[in-house]
C-alpha positions in Angstrom: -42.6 11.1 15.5 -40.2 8.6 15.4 -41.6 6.1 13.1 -41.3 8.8 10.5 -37.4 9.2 11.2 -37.1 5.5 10.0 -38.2 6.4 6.5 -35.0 7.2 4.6 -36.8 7.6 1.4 -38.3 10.9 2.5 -35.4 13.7 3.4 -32.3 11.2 4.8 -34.3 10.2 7.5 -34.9 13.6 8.9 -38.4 14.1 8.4 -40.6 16.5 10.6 -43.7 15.7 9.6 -45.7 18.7 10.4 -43.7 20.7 8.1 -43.7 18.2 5.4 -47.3 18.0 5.2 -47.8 22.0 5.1 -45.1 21.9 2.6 -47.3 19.2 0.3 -50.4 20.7 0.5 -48.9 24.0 -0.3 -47.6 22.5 -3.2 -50.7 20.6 -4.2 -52.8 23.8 -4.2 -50.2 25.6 -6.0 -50.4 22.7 -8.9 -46.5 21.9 -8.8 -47.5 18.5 -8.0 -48.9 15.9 -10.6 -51.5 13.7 -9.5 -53.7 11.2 -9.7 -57.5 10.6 -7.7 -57.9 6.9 -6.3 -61.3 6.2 -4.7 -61.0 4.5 -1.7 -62.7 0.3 -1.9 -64.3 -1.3 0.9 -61.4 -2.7 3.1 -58.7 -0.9 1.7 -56.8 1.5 3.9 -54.0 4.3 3.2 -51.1 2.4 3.8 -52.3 -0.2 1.7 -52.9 2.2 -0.8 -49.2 3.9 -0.3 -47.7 0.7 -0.6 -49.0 -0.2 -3.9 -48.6 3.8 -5.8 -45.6 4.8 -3.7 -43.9 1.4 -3.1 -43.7 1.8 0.7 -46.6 1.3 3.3 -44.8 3.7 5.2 -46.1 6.9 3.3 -49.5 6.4 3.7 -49.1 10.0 5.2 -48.2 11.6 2.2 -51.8 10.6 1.0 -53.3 11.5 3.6 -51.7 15.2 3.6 -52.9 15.3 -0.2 -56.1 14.3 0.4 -56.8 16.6 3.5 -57.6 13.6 5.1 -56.3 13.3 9.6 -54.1 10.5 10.7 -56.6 7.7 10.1 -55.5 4.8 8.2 -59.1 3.2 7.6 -61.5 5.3 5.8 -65.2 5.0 4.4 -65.3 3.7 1.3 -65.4 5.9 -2.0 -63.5 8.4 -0.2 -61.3 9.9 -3.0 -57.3 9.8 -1.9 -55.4 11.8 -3.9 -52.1 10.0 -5.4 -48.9 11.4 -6.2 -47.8 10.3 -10.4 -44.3 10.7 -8.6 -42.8 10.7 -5.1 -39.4 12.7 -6.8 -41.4 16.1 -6.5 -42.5 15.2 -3.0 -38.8 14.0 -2.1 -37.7 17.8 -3.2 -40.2 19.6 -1.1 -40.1 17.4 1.9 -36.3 17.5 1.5 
């Protein structure tokens, strides 16, 4: 769990991930969040993916609590990840 704590964009620092990802896909199902579908390339893994929509390799785990999807980085290709339009709305529940 610790290499979550270093994230300070997500909740001060003071993530527990566990919750946070419940919280998400609570959230997602419930519609309050607005996003996007990416379908996954050959090669391309999640924190790739994080680092170019969210700005931060680091939350490649918010993508993978979106998109249902284990703690595996590498995926098959044309697996769809689902994208947050905004991490602002993920900061408040998370938070």
């Amino acid at each position: 769990m610790k290499r979550y704590n270093r994230d300070l964009r997500i909740a001060g620092g003071k993530l527990q991930t566990a919750k946070a990802v419940t919280r998400i896909r609570r959230a997602r199902d419930f519609g309050l969040l607005s996003t996007r579908e990416v379908i996954l390339k050959q090669s391309q893994r999640l924190d790739h993916l994080a680092h170019e929509y969210l700005g931060n390799s680091r939350l490649w785990w918010v993508l993978a609590a979106l998109s249902d999807i284990g703690w595996g980085m590498q995926l098959p290709a044309g697996t769809i990840i689902i994208v947050p339009n905004e991490m602002g709305p993920i900061q408040a529940i998370v938070g």
